[in-house]
Every structure is written in C-alpha cells, then in structure tokens.
C-alpha positions in Angstrom: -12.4 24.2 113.6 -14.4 27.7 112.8 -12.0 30.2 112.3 -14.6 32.1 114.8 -14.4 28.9 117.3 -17.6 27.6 118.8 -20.6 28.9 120.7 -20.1 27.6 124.4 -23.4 25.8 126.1 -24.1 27.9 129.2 -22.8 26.7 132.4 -26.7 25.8 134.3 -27.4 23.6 131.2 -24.8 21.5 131.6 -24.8 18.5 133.6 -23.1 18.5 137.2 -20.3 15.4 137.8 -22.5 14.0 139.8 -25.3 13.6 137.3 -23.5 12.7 134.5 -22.1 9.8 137.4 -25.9 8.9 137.6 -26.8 8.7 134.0 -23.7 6.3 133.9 -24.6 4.3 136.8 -27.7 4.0 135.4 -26.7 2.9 131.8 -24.6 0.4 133.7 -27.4 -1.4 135.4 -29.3 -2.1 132.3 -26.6 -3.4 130.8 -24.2 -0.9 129.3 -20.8 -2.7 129.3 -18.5 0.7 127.7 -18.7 4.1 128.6 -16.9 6.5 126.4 -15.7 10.7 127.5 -16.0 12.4 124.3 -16.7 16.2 123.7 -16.1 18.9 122.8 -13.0 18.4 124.7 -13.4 16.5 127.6 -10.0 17.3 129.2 -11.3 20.6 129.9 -13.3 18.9 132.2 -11.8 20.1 135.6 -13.0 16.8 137.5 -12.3 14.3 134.6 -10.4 12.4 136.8 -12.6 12.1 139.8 -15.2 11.6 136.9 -13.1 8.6 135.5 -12.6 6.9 139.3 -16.2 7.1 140.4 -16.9 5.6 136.9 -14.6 2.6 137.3 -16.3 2.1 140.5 -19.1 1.1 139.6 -20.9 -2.4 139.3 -20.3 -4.4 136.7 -17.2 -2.3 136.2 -17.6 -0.9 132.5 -14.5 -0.1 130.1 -13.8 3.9 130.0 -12.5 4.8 127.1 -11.7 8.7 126.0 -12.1 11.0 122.7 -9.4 13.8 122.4 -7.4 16.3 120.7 -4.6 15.3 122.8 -4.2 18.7 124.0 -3.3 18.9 127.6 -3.5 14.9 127.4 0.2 14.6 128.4 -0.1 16.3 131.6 -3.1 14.3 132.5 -2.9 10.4 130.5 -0.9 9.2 134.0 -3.4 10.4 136.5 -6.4 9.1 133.7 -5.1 6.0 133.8 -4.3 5.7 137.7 -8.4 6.5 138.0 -9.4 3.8 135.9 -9.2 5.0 132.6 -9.1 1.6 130.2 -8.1 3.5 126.7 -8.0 6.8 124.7 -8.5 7.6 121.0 -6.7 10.9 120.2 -8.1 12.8 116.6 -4.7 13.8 114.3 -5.5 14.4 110.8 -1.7 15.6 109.5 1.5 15.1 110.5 2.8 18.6 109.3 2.8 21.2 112.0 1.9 24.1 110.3 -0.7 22.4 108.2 -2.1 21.0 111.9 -2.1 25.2 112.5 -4.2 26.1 109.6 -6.7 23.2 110.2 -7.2 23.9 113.9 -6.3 27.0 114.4 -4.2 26.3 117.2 -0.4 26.1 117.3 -0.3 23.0 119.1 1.0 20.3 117.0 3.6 19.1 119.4 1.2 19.0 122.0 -0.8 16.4 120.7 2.6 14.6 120.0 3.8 15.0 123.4 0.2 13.6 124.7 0.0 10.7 122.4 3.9 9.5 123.8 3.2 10.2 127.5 -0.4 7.8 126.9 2.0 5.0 125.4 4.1 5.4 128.4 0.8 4.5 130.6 -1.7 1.1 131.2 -4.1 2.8 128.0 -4.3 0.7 126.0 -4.3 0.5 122.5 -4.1 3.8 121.8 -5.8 4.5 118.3 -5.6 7.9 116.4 -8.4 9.1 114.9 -7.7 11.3 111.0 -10.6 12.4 108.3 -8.7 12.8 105.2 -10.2 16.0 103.3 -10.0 16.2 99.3 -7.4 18.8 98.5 -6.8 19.4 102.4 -4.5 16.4 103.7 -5.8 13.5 101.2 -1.7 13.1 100.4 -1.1 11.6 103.7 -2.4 8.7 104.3 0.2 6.9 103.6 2.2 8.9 105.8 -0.2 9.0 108.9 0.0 4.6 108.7 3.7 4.3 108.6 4.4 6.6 111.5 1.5 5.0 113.4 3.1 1.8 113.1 6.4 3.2 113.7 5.6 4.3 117.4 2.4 1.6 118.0 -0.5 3.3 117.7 -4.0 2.1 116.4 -4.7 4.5 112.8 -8.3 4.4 112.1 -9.4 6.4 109.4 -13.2 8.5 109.3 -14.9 9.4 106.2 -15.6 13.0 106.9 -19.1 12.8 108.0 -21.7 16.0 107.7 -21.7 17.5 111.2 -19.4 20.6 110.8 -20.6 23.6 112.5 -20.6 25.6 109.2 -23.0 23.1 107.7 -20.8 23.3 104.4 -20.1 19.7 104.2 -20.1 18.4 100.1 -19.6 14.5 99.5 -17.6 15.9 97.0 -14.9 17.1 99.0 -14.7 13.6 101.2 -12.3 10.7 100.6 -14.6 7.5 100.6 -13.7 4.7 102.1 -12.9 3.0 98.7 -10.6 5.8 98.0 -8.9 5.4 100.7 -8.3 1.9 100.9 -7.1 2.4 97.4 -4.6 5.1 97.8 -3.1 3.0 101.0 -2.9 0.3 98.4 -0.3 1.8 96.7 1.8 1.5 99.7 1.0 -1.4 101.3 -0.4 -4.7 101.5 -4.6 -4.8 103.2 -5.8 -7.6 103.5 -9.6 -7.6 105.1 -9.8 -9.2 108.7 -13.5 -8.6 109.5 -14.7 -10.0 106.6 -17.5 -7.5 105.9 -18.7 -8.6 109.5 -17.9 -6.2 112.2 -20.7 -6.1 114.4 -21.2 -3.4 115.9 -17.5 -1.9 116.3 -17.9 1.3 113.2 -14.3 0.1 111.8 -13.5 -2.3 109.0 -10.0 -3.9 110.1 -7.3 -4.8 107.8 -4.3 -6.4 108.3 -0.9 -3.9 107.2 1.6 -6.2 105.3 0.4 -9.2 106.9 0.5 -7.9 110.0 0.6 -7.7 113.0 -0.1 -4.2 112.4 -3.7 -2.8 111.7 -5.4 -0.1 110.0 -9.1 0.7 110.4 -11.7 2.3 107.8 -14.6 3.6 109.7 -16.7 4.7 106.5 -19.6 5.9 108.2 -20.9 7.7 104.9 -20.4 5.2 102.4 -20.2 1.4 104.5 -22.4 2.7 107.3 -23.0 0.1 110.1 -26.5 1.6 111.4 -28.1 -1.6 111.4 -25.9 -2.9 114.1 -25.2 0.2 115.8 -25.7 -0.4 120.0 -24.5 3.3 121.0 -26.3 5.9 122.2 -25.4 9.5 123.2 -25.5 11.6 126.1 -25.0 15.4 125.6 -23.2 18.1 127.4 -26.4 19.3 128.3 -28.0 16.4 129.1 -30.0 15.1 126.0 -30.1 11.6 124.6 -29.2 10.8 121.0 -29.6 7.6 119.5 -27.8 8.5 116.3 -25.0 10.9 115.2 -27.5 12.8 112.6 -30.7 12.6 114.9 -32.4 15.4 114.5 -34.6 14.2 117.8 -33.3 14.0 121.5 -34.9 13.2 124.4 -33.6 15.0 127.8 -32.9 13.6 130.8 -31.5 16.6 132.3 -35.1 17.9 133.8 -35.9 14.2 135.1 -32.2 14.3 137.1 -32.9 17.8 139.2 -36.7 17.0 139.8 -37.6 15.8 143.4 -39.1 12.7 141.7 -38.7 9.6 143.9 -37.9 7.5 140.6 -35.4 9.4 139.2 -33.6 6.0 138.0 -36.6 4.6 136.4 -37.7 7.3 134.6 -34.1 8.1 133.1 -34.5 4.3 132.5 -37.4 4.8 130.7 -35.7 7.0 128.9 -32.7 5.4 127.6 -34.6 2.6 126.6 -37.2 4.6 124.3 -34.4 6.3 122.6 -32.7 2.7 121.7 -35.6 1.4 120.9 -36.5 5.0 118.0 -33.1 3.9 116.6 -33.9 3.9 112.3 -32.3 1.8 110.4 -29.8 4.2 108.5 -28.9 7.6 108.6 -30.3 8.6 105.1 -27.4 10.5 103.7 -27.9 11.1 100.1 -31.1 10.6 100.7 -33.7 13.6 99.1 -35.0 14.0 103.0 -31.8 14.0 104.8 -31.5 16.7 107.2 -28.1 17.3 108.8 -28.5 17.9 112.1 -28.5 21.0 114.3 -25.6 19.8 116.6 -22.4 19.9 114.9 -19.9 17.3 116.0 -18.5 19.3 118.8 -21.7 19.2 120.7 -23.0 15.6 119.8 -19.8 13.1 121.1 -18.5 11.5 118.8 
C-alpha cells in the first residue's frame, strides 16, 4: 500500500449491484462456471451479501469465491457463506504485526487473524492465504507462513510479486522467483510436485508438504507463467473488460448496460467473447516492449 493510499474511482463510474448481477448472469449463460469478488476490497461493498445471494441464484449455479485482506471479514464470513458464498482467499504476507503495520499501513494485523478463524468456523471452504514474499522485506518467512498455515488448515499459496504496484517501481530484482522460493522452503521441508508441470488452467503449481496431506502452492506468474492456458477474464470496478492482468487494452461494457438498447445481453455477449478471443499468448515481461499497465493491482482484480 501507498503510503498516500489510493485514488478512489468516482462513484457514477462504478457499476450498480444490479449491473454487475447482469454481467454475471450473462458470463453464466455462455458458459462461465466460477465467478470470483476481488477488489480493491470487496468487503467494502455495502451489498456484498445481497450481491453473493442473487449470484448463487443463478442458472447453472456458478462457484463464488472471494479475494480479501481479511479486514472486516470476521464480521461478515457467516452471513457470506449463509448467501452462497462457496470459498475465500485472504492476502497475508507476514506473520509479524508490526511488520504487517509498516507494509500496509494499517494497524490491523489481528483483524485479518480474527477473519481468517471466524471463515474456518463457516461452510468456506478451503480457505487459502495468499503472501508475495519481497527481497529484503519478508523473504525470511516463508518458512514460517507454511508451518502456521498448516497448523490451523489453511491453503498457503505463494505469488511472485508481479508488476502492478501503483507506484510503478516494481524491479525483478527485488522479487523472490518461484525457484527461490521453492528452494528456501526446501530447507524446511519436504516438496514433492503434484501437478507435474500440468496445471491447466488453475495459476498454482501444487506440492505436496512432507508427503502430505498438506499443500503448498507456487503461483509464479513472472517466471512459470500459465498464459497459454489462462480461461479468466476481468471485469473492472468501473465496468471494463480485461483479458489479462498486464493488458494495456479493455473493452467497456459499462455504456452497453445503461443504454436503452433492446440487446443489451448480446451485445455484452459480444463483448466478452472478443475480449477472450484478443487474449496473447504471454504477458511479455522482460520483454524490450513490455508496458506495465496503467491499472495497478488494486483496480484490476486480482
């Protein structure tokens, strides 16, 4: 996080409930089987939950899954899950309180503890946590961050930091890779590879923790990227498509949903379908033409 926090969209550009109800009813029709809140935050969403039900209404019923700091997640994972809600990933990146302050500027450490335990108590299910490691930031505890995970259940998946900071100050040198990670777990532990190099489409590499049962995923999205078999696609705040994390391109439904067109699903259709079918075939990091993207994380989805 900014120490200056982040520009907010303005309130007419983003999309109503109900719209962001019809893009997913739409999706759903054409054969989108998951549907996943991200953010920003989305439990600052004040109807998340009506959001979530009218979701899990529809036909074929999709899996709702949630991206979140965990903030405010323990007054609201029981109600989330009453409405439908199928599972939740929650981002922690230390286990050291006042190291969580300086990273997010928010004293809130316990919080996200608290949210993470009262999910657990709930039908979500699993419930993964989410940590970039950072070179010289919070690259001493991995180790650390797998054993409590497996202490209390939870689902660690670890994300090379990726370039879509809102200070556009992102060096590959200061990012763990994927190798380096695997390698420092190593010391602790036992991984042994259960996807084989074939994952699909799911971003993580799983491996097995001391033979199991327990997991541990790599999602290195810099490094071992998985565009080639990537099937998402994004749908902004502010009601723009995105095939790709590090598009630089969207296409906006947004003026297609308040028009008085008589086609409206078509045409958002239409829509959908181009953007899926302008997916490249990688992001180009490293590359000499890459181009980070405008849209830092924050206002992408993750």
């Amino acid at each position: 996080m900014p120490p200056e926090g982040l520009p907010w969209i303005p309130q007419p550009e983003i999309l109503t409930d109900d719209e962001i109800v019809q893009v997913s009813r739409i999706a759903v029709a054409h054969g989108i089987t998951k549907l996943r809140l991200t953010g920003g935050e989305p439990l600052l969403r004040p109807n998340l939950i009506d959001i979530v039900g009218r979701m899990s209404k529809l036909a074929p019923r999709p899996d709702i899954a949630l991206t979140t700091n965990g903030i405010g997640l323990a007054h609201l994972a029981a109600p989330l899950a009453a409405a439908g809600l199928t599972r939740v990933n929650v981002s922690l990146d230390t286990l050291q309180p006042e190291r969580f302050k300086e990273l997010t500027h928010r004293d809130r450490f316990n919080d996200v503890i608290a949210g993470l335990f009262a999910a657990k108590a709930t039908t979500l299910a699993p419930i993964k946590v989410n940590s970039v490691l950072m070179r010289g930031v919070n690259d001493d505890e991995a180790p650390a961050l797998l054993r409590w995970a497996i202490e209390n259940d939870f689902r660690l998946r670890f994300i090379e930091q990726m370039p879509l900071d809102a200070q556009h100050g992102w060096q590959r040198e200061t990012m763990l890779t994927a190798d380096q990670i695997i390698e420092d777990l190593s010391h602790d532990f036992l991984l042994t590879p259960l996807t084989k190099g074939e994952r699909g489409s799911a971003p993580a590499e799983e491996f097995l923790v001391d033979s199991g049962p327990a997991t541990v995923g790599i999602i290195g999205s810099v490094t071992r990227p998985f565009c080639a078999d990537c099937d998402r696609i994004r749908l902004t705040a502010d009601g723009q498509i995105r095939n790709c994390l590090f598009a630089t391109e969207e296409d906006s439904v947004r003026e297609i949903l308040r028009s008085e067109s008589a086609d409206i699903d078509e045409r958002v259709a239409a829509v959908l379908f181009g953007s899926v079918l302008k997916k490249k075939k990688g992001h180009g990091i490293g590359e000499p033409d890459f181009v980070q993207p405008i849209r830092p994380m924050s206002a992408i989805g993750g």
